[in-house]
C-alpha positions, -999 to +999 in steps of 0.1 A: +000+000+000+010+037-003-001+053+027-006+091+035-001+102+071-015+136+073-007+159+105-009+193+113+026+194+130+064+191+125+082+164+121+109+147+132+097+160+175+127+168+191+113+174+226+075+174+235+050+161+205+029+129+219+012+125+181+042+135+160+064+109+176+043+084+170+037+088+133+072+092+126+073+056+144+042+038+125+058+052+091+089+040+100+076+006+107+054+002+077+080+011+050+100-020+074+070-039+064+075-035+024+045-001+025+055+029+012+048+059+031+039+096+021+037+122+049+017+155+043+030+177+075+040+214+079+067+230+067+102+222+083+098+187+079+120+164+067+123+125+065+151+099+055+122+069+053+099+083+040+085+113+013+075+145+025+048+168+009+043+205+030+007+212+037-006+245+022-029+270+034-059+279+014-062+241+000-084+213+007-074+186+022-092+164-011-066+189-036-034+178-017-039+139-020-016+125-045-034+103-072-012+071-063-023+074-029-039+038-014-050+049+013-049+082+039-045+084+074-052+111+088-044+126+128-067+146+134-105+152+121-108+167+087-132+194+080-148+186+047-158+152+035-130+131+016-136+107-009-102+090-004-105+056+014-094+068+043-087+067+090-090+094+115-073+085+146-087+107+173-056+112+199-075+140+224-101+144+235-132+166+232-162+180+255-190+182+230-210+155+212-198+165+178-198+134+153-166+118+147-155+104+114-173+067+104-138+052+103-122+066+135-098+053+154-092+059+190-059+055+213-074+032+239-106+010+251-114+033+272-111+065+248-131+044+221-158+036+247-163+068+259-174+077+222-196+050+216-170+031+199-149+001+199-121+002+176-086+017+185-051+006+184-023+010+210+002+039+207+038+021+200+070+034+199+103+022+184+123+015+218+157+011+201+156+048+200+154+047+239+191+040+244+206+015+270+182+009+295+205-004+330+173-019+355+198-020+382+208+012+380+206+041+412+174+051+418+173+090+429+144+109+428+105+102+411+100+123+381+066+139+365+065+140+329+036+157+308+031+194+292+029+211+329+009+237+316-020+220+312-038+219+346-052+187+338-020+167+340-021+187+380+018+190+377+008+207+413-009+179+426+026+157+418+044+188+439+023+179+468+026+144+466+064+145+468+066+176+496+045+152+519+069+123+512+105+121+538+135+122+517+125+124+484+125+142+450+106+150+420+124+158+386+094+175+367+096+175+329+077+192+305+073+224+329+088+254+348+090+272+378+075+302+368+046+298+342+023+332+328+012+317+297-019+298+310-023+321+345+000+329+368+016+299+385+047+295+412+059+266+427+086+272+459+090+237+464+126+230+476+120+193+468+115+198+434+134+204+401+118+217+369+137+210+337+113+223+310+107+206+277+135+182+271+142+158+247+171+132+241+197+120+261+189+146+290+153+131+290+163+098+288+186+098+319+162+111+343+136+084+333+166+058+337+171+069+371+136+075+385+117+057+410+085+059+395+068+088+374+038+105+398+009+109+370-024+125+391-039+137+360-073+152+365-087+142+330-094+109+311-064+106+295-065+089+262-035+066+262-005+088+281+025+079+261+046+094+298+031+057+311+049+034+287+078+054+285+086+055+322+075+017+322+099+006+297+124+023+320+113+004+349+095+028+368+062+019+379+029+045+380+016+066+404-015+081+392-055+086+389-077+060+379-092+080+348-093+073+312-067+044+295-051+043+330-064+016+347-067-001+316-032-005+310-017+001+349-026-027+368-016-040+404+015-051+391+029-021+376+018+011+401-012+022+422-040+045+412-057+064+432-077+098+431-064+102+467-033+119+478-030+100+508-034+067+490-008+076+465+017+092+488+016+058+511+023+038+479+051+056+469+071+041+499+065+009+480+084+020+451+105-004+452+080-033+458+073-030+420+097-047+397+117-028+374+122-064+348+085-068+348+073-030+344+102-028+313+093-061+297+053-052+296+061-018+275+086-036+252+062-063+247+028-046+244+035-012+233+062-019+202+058+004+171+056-030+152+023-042+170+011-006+166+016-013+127+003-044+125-032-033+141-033-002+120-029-024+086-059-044+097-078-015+099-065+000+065-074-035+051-113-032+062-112+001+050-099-003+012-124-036+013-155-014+013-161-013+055-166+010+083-149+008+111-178+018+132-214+013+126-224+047+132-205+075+141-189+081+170-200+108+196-191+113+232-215+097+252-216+122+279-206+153+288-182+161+313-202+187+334-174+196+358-141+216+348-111+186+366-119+152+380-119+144+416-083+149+434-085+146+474-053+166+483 
């Protein structure tokens, strides 16, 4: 097949870029599988695996299709109706009960659930670009990792787990002390370092090092691609029992609760949890490969004439109040 992944960002993602990462990672892994792979991104892209066509303003969507195209996947919900055989994979989420796309795809059970749904596919990622992963290394500090700015991730709520907790610290990435672009916000936790949005090695080393990755989000997260990378690290979850998270976090691999207390106790566990089983369940389960694999099956139904869902998706209810219940 030649395949069109269409995104409205930049690709390759150096630092923060949930989505962008992993269609860099599914085209990789389909032109491994003998596809060829067209991406249609914005401009300052670039690609060694893979074509690269720029989006342009003031086009459709239909116009910009090449005619060899097989099939197009598209990240986000397109606007005007395509004739193309076509996907939508939904990766947020969205408060209203607009109708989704007959051939979505969602990120999770849960997120295809709560949109009257059942098809979805696991995020993947290729974890040879993950460097040398040592389970036995010195564990220092627990780390947060997630766009901080977004108060429902509640970066402040993993502040207050670690300042009630004796002897330990929290790396947080993705944020910063001092934050004005969403409302004023300061932290003066002593027991906390902030080291913005990194990317590479830097990344990499705190998650190698990390007792477990604190996670309290106030939202239903789709998937949470933070979870399977701090797994496949060894570090097992602290978080809220909302969205894909207690789907794929079970008693084995962290402790959810919506209640400080709760999560704060289980943190003294930390090392209760194995490090070999937490990094074997990411490798295994959450592969850019199986990723691929699942989303040819649905490409498959689609070119053969199908839907991927019966009728179209819609949230099936709204969420009436602003964050989801956190007992400090």
């Amino acid at each position: 097949m030649h395949i069109l992944i269409v995104n409205g960002g930049v690709i390759p993602v150096a630092k923060y870029g949930g989505t962008e990462r992993v269609i860099w990672y599914l085209g990789k892994e389909l032109v491994k599988m003998g596809h060829q792979i067209t991406y249609l991104v914005h401009a300052g892209s670039y690609c060694d695996f893979a074509k690269v066509l720029i989006l342009q303003e003031g086009k459709s969507y239909a116009e910009q299709i090449p005619e060899n195209i097989d099939l197009v996947h598209f990240n986000f919900q397109p606007q005007e109706k395509i004739n193309h055989p076509h996907v939508v994979t939904i990766h947020g989420n969205c408060n209203d009960q607009r109708l989704f796309d007959l051939n979505s795809i969602f990120v999770s059970q849960n997120h295809a659930q709560r949109f009257g749904s059942t098809s979805y596919v696991y995020n993947g990622l290729d974890w040879t670009d993950y460097g040398k992963v040592d389970l036995r290394a010195k564990r220092t500090h627990f780390h947060f990792l997630g766009n901080a700015a977004w108060r429902v991730k509640n970066v402040k709520g993993a502040i207050a787990l670690i300042d009630r907790a004796e002897n330990e610290k929290l790396a947080v990435i993705g944020g910063t002390r001092l934050n004005i672009s969403m409302g004023f916000r300061f932290s003066t936790s002593l027991k906390t370092r902030f080291y913005g949005m990194l990317g590479g090695d830097k990344k990499l080393n705190l998650l190698r090092h990390s007792k477990g990755l604190i996670f309290p989000v106030r939202w239903h997260e789709p998937f949470g691609l933070a979870l399977i990378e701090s797994l496949y690290f060894g570090c097992p979850v602290f978080g809220t029992p909302y969205g894909s998270l207690p789907e794929l976090i079970n008693k084995d691999l962290g402790f959810l609760s919506n209640s400080a207390a709760a999560l704060s106790e289980a943190m003294t566990q930390s090392t209760h949890f194995s490090p070999e089983f937490c990094h074997r369940y990411a490798l295994e389960n959450f592969n850019a490969k199986k990723m691929a694999e699942k989303y040819v099956e649905k490409y498959e139904l689609v070119r053969s004439g199908k839907t991927l869902n019966a009728t179209a998706p819609q949230l099936q209810k709204i969420q009436k109040e602003k964050f989801l219940d956190w007992i400090a």
